[in-house]
C-alpha positions in Angstrom: 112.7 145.1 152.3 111.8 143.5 148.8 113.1 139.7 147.7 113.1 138.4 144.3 114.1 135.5 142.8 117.5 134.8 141.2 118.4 132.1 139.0 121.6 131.0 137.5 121.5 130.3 134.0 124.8 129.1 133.6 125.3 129.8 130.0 122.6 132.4 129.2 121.6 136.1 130.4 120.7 136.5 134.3 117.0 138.0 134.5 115.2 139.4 137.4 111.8 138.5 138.3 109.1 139.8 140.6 108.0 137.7 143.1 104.6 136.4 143.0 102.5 133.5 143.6 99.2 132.5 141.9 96.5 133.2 144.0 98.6 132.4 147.0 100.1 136.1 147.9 99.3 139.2 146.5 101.1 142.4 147.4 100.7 145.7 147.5 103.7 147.7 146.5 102.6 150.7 147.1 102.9 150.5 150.9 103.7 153.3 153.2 107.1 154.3 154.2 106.2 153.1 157.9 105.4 149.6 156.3 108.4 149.9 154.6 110.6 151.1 157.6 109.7 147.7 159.4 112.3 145.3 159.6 111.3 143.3 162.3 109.6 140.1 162.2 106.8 141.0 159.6 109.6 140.5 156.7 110.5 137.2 158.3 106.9 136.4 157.9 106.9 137.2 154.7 109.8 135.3 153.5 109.0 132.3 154.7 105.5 132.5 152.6 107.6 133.0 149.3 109.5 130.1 150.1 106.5 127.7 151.0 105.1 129.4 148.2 108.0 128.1 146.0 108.0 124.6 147.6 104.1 124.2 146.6 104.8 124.7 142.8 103.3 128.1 141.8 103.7 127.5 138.5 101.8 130.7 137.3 104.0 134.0 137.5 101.7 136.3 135.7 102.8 139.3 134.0 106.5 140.4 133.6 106.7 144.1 135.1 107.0 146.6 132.0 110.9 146.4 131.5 111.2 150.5 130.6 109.6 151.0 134.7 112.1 149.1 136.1 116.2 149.8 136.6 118.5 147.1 136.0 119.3 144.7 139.1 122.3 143.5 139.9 121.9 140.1 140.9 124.3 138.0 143.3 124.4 134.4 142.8 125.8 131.5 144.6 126.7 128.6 142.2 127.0 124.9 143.8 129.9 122.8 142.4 127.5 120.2 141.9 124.9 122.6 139.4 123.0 124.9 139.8 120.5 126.7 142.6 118.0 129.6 143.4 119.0 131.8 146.2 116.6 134.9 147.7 118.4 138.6 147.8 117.8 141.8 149.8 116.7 144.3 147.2 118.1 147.8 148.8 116.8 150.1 146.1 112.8 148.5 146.7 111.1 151.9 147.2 113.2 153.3 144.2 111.8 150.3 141.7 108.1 150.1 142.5 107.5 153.8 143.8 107.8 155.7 140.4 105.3 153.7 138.5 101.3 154.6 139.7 100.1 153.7 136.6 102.1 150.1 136.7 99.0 148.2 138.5 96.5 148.6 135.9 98.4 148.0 133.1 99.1 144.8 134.3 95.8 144.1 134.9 94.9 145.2 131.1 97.3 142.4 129.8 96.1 139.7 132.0 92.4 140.2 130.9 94.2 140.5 126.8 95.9 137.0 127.9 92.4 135.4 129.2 90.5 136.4 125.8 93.0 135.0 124.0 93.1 131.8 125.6 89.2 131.9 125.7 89.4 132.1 121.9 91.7 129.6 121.3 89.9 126.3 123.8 86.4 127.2 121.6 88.1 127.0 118.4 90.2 123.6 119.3 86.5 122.6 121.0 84.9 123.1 117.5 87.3 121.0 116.1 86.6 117.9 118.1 83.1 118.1 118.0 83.7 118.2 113.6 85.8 115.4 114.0 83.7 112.7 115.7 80.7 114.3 113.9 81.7 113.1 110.6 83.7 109.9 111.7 81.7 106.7 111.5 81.2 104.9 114.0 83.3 101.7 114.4 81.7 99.0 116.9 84.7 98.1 119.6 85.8 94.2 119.0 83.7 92.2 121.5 86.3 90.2 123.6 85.6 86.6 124.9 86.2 86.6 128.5 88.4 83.1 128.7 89.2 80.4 126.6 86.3 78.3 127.5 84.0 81.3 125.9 85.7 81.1 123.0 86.1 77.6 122.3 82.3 77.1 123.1 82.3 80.1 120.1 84.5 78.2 117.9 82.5 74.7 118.4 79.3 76.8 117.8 80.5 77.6 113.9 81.4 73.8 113.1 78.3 72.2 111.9 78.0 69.0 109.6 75.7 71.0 107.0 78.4 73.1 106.5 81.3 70.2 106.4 78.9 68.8 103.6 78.1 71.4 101.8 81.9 72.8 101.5 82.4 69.0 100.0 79.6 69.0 98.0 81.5 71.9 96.1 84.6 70.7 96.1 83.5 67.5 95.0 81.6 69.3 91.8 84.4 70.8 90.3 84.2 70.6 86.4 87.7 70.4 86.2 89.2 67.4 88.4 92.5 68.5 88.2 95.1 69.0 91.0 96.4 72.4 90.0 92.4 72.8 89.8 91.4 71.7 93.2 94.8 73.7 95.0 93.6 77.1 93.0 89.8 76.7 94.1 91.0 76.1 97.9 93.2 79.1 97.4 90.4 81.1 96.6 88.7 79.8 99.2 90.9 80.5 102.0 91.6 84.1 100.6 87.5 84.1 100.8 87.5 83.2 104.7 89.4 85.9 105.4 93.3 84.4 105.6 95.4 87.6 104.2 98.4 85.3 103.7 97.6 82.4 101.3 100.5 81.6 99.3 100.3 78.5 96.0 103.5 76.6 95.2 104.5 74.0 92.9 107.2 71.6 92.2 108.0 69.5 89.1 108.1 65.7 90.5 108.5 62.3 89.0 105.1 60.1 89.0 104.6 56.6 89.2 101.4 56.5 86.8 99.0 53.3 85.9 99.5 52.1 82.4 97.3 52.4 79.6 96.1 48.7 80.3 95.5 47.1 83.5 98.4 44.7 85.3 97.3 41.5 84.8 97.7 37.8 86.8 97.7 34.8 84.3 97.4 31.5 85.4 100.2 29.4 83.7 98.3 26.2 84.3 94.6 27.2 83.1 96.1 30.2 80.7 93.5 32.4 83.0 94.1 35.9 82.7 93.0 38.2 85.8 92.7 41.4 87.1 93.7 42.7 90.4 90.3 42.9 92.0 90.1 38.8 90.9 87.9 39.4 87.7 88.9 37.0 84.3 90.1 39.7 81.8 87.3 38.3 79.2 84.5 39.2 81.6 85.6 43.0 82.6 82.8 45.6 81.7 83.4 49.1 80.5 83.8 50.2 84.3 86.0 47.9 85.6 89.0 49.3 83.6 89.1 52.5 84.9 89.2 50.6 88.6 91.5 48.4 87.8 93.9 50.8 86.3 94.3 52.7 89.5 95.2 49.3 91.6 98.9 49.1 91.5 102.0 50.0 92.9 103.6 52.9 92.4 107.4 53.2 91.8 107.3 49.4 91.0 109.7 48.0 88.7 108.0 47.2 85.2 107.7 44.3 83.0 106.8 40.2 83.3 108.0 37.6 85.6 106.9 33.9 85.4 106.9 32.3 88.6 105.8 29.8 91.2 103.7 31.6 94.4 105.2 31.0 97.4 102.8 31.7 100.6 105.1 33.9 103.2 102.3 35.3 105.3 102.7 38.4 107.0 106.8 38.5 105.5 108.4 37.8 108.9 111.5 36.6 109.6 110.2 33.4 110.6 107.6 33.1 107.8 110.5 33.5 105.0 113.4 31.0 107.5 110.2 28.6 106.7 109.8 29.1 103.5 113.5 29.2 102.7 113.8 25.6 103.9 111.5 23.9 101.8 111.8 26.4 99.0 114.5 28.0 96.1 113.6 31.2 96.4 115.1 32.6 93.4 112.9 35.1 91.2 109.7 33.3 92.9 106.8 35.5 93.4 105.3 36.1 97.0 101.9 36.4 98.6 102.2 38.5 101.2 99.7 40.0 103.9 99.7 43.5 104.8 99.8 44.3 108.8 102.8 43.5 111.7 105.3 45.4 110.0 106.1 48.3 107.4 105.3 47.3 103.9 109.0 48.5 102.8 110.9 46.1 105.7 109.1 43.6 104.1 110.4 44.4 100.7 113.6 44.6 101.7 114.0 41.6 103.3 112.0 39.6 100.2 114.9 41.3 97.6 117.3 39.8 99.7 116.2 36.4 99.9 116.1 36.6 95.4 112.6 36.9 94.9 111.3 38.7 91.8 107.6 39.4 92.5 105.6 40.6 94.7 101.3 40.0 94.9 99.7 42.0 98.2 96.6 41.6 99.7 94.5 42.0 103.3 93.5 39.4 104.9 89.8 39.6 105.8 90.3 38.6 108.6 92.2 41.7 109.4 89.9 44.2 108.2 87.6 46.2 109.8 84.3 44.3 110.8 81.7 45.3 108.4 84.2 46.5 105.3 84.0 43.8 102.2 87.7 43.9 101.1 87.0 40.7 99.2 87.1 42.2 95.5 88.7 45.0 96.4 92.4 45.7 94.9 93.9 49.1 96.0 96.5 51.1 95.6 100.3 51.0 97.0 103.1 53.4 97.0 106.8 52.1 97.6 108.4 55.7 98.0 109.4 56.9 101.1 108.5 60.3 100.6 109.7 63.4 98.5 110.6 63.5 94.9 111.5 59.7 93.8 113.6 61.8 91.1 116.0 62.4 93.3 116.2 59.4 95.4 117.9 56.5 94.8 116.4 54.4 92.6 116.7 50.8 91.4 119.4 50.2 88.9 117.2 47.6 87.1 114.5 50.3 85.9 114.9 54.1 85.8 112.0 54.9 88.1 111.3 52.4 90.4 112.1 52.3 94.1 112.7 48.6 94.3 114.0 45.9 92.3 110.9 44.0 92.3 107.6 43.9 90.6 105.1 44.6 93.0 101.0 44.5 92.7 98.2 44.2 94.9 95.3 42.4 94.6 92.0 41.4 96.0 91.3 39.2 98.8 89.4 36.9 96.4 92.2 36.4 94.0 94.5 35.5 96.8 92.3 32.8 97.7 92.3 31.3 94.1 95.8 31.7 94.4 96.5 30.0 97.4 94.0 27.4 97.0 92.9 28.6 100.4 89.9 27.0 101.6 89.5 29.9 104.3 85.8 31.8 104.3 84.1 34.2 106.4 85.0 36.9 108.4 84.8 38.4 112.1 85.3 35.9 115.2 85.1 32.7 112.8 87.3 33.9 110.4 89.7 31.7 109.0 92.9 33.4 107.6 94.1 32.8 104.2 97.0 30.7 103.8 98.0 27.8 101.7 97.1 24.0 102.6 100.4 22.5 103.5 99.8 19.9 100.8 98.4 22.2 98.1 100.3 22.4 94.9 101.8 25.6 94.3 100.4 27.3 90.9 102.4 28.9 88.5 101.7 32.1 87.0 103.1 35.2 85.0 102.9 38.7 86.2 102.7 41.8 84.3 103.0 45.2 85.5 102.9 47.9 83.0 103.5 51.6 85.1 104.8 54.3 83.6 106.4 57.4 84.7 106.2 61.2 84.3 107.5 64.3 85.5 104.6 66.5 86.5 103.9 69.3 88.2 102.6 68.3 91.9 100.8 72.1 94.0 100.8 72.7 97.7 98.5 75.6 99.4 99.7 77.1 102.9 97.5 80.0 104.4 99.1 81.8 107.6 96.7 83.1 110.3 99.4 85.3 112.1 99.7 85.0 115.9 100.2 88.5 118.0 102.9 87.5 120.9 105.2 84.8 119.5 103.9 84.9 115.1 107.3 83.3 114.5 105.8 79.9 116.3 103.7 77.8 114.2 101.4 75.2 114.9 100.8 73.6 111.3 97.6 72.1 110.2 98.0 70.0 107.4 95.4 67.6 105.0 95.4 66.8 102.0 93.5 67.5 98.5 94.2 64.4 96.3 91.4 63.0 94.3 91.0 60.1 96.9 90.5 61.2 99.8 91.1 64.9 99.7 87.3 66.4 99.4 86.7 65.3 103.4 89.9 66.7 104.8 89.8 69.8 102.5 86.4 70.9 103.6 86.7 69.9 107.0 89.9 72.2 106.7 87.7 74.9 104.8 85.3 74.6 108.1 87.8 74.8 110.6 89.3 78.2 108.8 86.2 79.8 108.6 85.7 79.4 112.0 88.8 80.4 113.4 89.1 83.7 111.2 85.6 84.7 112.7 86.8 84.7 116.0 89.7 87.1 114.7 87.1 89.5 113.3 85.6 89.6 116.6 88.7 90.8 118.1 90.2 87.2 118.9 94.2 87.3 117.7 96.2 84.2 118.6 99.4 84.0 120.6 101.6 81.9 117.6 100.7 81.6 114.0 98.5 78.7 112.8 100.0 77.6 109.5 97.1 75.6 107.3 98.5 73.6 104.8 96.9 71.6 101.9 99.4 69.1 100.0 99.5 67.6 96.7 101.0 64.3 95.4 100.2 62.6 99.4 99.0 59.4 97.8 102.2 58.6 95.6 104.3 59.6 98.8 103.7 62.7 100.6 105.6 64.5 97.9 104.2 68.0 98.6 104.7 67.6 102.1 108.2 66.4 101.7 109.0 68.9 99.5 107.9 71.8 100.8 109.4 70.8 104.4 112.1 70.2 103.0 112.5 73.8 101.7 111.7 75.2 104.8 113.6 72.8 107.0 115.5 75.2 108.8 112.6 77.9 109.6 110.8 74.5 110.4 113.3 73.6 112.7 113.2 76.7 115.0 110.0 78.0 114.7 107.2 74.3 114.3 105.9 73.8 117.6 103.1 70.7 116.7 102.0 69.7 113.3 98.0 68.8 113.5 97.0 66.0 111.0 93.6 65.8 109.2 94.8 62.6 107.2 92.0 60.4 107.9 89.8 62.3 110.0 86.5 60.5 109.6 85.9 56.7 110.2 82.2 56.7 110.0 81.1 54.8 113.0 84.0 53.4 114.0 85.9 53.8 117.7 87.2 57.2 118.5 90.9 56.9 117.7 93.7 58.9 118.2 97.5 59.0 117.5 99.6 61.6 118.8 103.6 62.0 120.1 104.3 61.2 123.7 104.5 64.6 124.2 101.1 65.5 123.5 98.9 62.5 124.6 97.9 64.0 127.8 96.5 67.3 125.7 95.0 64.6 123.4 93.7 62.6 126.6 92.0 65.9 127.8 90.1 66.5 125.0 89.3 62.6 123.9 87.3 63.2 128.0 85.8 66.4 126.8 84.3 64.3 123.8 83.6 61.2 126.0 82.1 63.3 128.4 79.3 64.9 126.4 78.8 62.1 124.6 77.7 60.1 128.2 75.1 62.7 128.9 73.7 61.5 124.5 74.6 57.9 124.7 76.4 55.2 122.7 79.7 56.1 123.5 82.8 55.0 122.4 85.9 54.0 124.3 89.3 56.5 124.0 92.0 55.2 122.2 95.0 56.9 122.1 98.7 55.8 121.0 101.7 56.8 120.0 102.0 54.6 117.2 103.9 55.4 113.1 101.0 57.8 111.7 100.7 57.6 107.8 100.2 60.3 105.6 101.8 63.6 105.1 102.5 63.9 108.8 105.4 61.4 108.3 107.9 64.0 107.2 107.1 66.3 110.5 107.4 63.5 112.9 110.3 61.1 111.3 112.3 64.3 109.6 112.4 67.1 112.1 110.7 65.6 115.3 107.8 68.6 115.8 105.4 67.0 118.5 102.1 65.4 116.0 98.4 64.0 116.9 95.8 63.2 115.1 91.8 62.3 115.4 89.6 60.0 113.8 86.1 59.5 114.4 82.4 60.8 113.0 82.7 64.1 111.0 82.0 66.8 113.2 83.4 65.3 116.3 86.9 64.8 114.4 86.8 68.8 113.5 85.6 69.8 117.0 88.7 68.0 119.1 90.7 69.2 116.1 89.4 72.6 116.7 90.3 72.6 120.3 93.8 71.5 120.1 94.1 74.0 117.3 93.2 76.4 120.2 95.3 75.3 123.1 98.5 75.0 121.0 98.2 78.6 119.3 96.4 79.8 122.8 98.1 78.6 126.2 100.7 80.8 127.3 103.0 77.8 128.2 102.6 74.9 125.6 100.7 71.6 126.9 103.5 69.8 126.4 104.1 67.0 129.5 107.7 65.8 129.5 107.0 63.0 132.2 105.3 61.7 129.6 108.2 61.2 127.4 109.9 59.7 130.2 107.3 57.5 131.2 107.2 56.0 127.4 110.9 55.5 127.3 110.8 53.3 130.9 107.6 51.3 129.1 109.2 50.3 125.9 112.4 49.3 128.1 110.4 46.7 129.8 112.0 43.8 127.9 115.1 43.9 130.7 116.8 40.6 128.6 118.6 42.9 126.4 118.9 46.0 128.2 121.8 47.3 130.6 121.9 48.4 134.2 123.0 52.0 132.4 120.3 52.3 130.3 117.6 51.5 132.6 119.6 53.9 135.3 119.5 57.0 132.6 115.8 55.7 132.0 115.1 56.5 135.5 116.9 59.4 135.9 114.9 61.2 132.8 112.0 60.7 134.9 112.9 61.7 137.6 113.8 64.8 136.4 111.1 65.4 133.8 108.4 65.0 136.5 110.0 67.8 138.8 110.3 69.8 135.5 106.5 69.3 134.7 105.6 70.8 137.6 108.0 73.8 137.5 106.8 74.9 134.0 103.1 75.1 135.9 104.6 77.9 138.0 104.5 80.2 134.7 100.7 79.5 134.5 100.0 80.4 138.0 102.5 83.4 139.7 102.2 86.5 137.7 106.2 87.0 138.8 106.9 84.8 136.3 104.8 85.3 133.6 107.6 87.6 131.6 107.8 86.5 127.9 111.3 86.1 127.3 111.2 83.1 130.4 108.1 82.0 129.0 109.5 81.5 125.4 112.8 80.1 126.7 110.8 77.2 128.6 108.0 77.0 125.8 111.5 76.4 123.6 112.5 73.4 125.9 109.5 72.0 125.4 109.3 71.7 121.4 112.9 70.9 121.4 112.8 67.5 123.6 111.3 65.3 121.1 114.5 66.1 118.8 116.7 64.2 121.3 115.2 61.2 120.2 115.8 61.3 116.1 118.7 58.7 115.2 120.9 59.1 112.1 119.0 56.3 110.2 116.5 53.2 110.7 115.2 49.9 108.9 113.0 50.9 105.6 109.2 51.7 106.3 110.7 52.4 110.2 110.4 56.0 111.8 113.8 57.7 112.5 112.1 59.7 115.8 112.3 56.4 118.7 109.2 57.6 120.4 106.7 56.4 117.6 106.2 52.7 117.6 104.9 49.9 115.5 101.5 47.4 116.1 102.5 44.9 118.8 101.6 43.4 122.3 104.4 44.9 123.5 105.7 48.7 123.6 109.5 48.2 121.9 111.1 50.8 121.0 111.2 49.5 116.7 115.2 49.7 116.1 115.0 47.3 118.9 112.2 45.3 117.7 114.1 45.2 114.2 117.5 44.1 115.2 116.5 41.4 117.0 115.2 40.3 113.5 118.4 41.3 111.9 119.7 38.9 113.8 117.7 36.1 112.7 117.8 37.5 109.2 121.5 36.9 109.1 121.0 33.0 109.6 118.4 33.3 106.9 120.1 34.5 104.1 123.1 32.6 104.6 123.5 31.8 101.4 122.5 35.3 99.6 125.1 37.0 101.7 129.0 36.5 100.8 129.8 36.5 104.1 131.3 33.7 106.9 129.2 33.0 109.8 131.8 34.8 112.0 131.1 37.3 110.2 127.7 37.6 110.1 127.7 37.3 113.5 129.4 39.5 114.2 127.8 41.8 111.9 124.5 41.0 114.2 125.7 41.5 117.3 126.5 44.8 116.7 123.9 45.8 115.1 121.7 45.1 118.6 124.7 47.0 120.0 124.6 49.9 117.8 121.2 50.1 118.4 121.2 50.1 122.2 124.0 52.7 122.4 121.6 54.8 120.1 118.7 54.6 122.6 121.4 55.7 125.5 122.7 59.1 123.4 118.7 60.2 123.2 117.9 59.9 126.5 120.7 61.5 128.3 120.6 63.9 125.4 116.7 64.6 126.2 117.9 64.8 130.8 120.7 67.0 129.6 118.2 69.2 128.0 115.3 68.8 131.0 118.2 70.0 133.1 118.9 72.8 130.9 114.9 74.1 131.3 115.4 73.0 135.3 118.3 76.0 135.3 115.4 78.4 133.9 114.1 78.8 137.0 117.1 78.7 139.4 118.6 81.3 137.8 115.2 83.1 137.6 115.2 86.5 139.9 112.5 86.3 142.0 111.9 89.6 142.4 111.4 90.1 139.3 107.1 91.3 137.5 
């Protein structure tokens, strides 16, 4: 008795095939008739080796049987409801199929040998074609990965040298042409040079404050002396002073002469002018006034309410830095807040100006003359400037001449795309500005070179690093503005931290460094990195680290849209190499260093001042820690259980993070004051500054008394809420910034655990 295999094909012709197995069971069909008259258990035997057979995957079935030696078989199939199945069948007419065929065997045999030529013929000629193709390929060396981040920050730090730094400034500094669409299209060649593949050059058509043809000038009324910011007599400048001199005013100023008596109102405080106001008609007077203590445009505001006409600004040297002579130095000033002054609001007094006042700085030693200050010196037995209380005061007409022009202002951004997360940027920005631009551009120069040659090695970030050069930063960030401002809403979703090289290099000074709440335990880190190696060389500085209002072009990133800022200050190199290392951890670490308990911790220190703060606001204070600090230490657990390492969680917690400084913008703040609450002003005390600033509201209120229209109930009453406004602000942000802690806190309870 025979078997074969039946299949149902449910849809297409039925076919019988001969049994066979590769190598496993070969038959002999021409067996004897005894052999085949056995039906015992030999056939049982042989059964169950076809169906282990089947079971082990023969997949080889060799030659069909010639289809003109064999009669057609009926087949009879069993079909399950649920598909379909093989069955085995008794074959009654076996000895009438394979007995008439002798010659069957070896013609099988003659195809199978045909079939193994063939095959033969075909692996050499597919073998000669692989050994052609890597014959004539060249060879390409495998990118050498670094091992950790350690490696390849040591790799990075190796690439930053100072010869470098110098010599990129040396070149930027020798440009024939000093232009700023000149400097942005050399460093746009220059990035495109380092290898960025994305380097895009915008412009925008801006209006300028611009010095005058002829210097502002300072005449003495009394003595008809004429004088120039930096103190000189106008008959005694030389050829190079007027250049200088030009360049020391302030921009956005209102233009045109004022005669006036100097009144001395220190630092511009509200106590300073309820002083001066006392003793004093304050009406179209001209002020001296100190930089430092508070924002220069708080100060201005509060001076144009009191009536004064004229402003003269100056540093005290006892202020200054120890060693820097600031005595005949005059400088420059801008009074715009940042952006286009074109399309801000803009005194009604002068088309142009920011202000209704005419505003100049001027040296430290005309101030003096001025004042009639007998104060000298500087450091520990430095007298400040100020005006003898019986001194007469000295009359004198000021004369600012600006002028103003639309011009074309160019930014440069250069993208260095990430791999897992390229829509999430970590911005770099400096600046390229005649002043103080060659520094920060070539240390920006440095720090892309040595970042792309890590990417040539086979290093690809996780988010994109965005480098940005800006024009128009000394007249008031108006690149920075601008183009933020155009990209506001990409900004808003995709900015994770905005790095600033504004001022990166003080020379000898102490290692400084400002960043957001949010980042000064990343900045902390680092500053000990730099601390640390500098132990093991010597003369080491102290760390310094604050979250105080950060000038420059960062202002728009931090006071606009909240994204999480720092910034580093010290000797040259050092600046670029903790640069260069927070570069690396924010486009690097999976989860973002970001440290929420320190958010929470700030809030609770600048609420310290318990006279004017409720049991409600100190009880939300306490409650955002709380839960910020068992949030810190969930968003660890991404970092170190692999269950929990899948992108999408990681990128909704990484979103939490760069999203909690935004609970703390407020609609609007005092001029010169930072909209975001977390960034505070000079002081012995942390305040948060709206708080800080009404308080003086208040007072302010009592000192222009007679400026404002208004009846003392009212005024007080205008007051009081303002300190009320102000408070109820600081409650919204931070149950706005636990409702959103909460929100990250839900992550991980609704987090499968199971899940890899």
């Amino acid at each position: 008795m025979a078997y074969r295999k039946v299949c149902d094909a449910q849809g297409g012709p039925m076919v019988g095939e001969v049994l066979h197995c590769s190598g496993g069971l070969d038959l002999d069909w021409d067996l004897d008739k005894e052999e085949l008259q056995e039906q015992g258990p030999s056939m049982d035997r042989m059964q169950m080796q076809h169906v282990d057979c089947q079971r082990s995957g023969c997949s080889d079935p060799g030659p069909d049987p010639d289809p003109e030696l064999m009669e057609p078989i009926q087949p009879s199939v069993s079909v399950s409801p649920h598909g379909r199945f093989e069955r085995l069948q008794e074959d009654p007419n076996y000895i009438s199929h394979f007995t008439r065929a002798p010659g069957h065997k070896g013609q099988r045999r003659l195809h199978c040998f045909l079939l193994r030529y063939f095959l033969a013929g075909v692996g050499v000629f597919v073998l000669g074609l692989l050994i052609g193709w890597f014959a004539h390929t060249p060879a390409v060396k495998p990118p050498v990965l670094l091992s950790d981040s350690s490696d390849l920050l040591e790799e990075l730090l190796r690439g930053i040298t100072a010869d470098k730094i110098d010599a990129l400034q040396r070149s930027f500094s020798s440009l024939s042409d000093d232009s700023e669409e000149a400097r942005a299209r050399y460093l746009y060649r220059q990035w495109v040079g380092l290898g960025l593949t994305d380097v895009r050059l915008s412009n925008h058509t801006v209006l300028l404050s611009l010095p005058g043809s002829t210097p502002n000038t300072i005449t003495d009324r009394s003595s008809h002396q004429c004088f120039l910011p930096n103190g000189i007599p106008c008959d005694q400048r030389g050829p190079s002073d007027l250049p200088k001199q030009r360049f020391s005013y302030a921009a956005y100023s209102t233009v045109g002469s004022l005669q006036g008596e100097v009144v001395d109102v220190q630092y511009g405080s509200v106590d300073d002018l309820r002083r001066a106001k006392d003793s004093l008609n304050l009406t179209n007077q001209i002020a001296m006034v100190k930089l430092g203590q508070a924002p220069l445009l708080y100060k201005l505001s509060l001076l144009s309410e009191l009536g004064f006409g004229g402003v003269l600004l100056y540093i005290d040297p006892c202020d200054a830095p120890p060693g820097r002579r600031t005595w005949h130095q005059a400088f420059r000033v801008t009074l715009n807040p940042g952006g286009n002054p074109a399309f801000a609001e803009v005194s009604r007094e002068a088309v142009g100006s920011l202000t209704s006042l005419l505003v100049q700085p001027i040296s430290a030693f005309l101030a003096k003359t001025l004042l009639s200050s007998p104060s000298t010196g500087q450091g520990d037995s430095c007298i400040p400037l100020a005006m003898p209380p019986n001194a007469e005061r000295k009359k004198i007409t000021l004369t600012v001449g600006n002028q103003q022009s639309s011009k074309k202002i160019y930014n440069v951004v250069g993208y260095l795309k990430g791999r897992r997360n390229p829509d999430r940027y970590v911005l770099v920005g400096s600046r390229h500005d005649s002043d103080q631009g060659g520094g920060a551009s070539a240390i920006m120069n440095q720090l892309i070179a040595a970042l792309t040659e890590q990417t040539k090695r086979g290093w690809v970030p996780d988010r994109t690093t965005v480098f940005c050069s800006w024009g128009g930063s000394a007249l008031g960030n108006i690149g920075s503005y601008e183009w933020g401002k155009d990209n506001s809403v990409v900004l808003k979703n995709s900015a994770v931290a905005y790095v600033s090289l504004n001022s990166p290099v003080r020379g000898t000074e102490t290692l400084r460094a400002t960043a957001s709440p949010t980042l000064l335990q990343l900045t902390s880190d680092i500053q000990r990195r730099q601390l640390l190696s500098c132990i093991r060389g010597g003369n080491c500085p102290g760390p310094n680290v604050s979250s105080l209002q950060l000038p420059g072009d960062v202002n728009f990133f931090a006071n606009q849209i909240a994204v999480p800022t720092m910034e580093f200050a010290f000797e040259q190199t050092k600046a670029e190499e903790m640069t260069a290392e927070a570069i690396l951890r924010l486009v690097n670490d999976p989860v973002l260093p970001f440290y929420p308990l320190d958010i929470a911790l700030d809030v609770q220190n600048k609420l310290k001042e318990r006279s004017m703060v409720s049991q409600p606001l100190l009880s939300s204070a306490s409650s955002l820690r709380e839960h910020a600090a068992f949030f810190q230490s969930e968003t660890m657990r991404p970092a170190n259980d692999p269950k929990e390492r899948d992108p999408s969680h990681v990128r909704m917690l990484n979103d939490v993070l760069r999203d909690l400084e935004k609970s703390f913008i407020i609609p609007q703040a005092p001029p010169g004051v930072y909209r975001n609450l977390l960034y505070s002003l000079p002081g012995k005390t942390p305040q948060f500054s709206i708080l800080r600033f009404s308080q003086e509201a208040a007072l302010h209120c009592n000192v222009t008394s007679k400026a404002v229209k208004r009846s003392s109930a009212e005024k007080e009453v205008i007051c009081h809420s303002t300190m009320t406004q102000s408070l109820s602000l600081i409650l919204r942000a931070i149950r706005s910034a636990e409702r959103l802690v909460c929100f990250g806190l839900d992550l991980f309870e609704n987090y499968p655990n199971d899940r890899i």
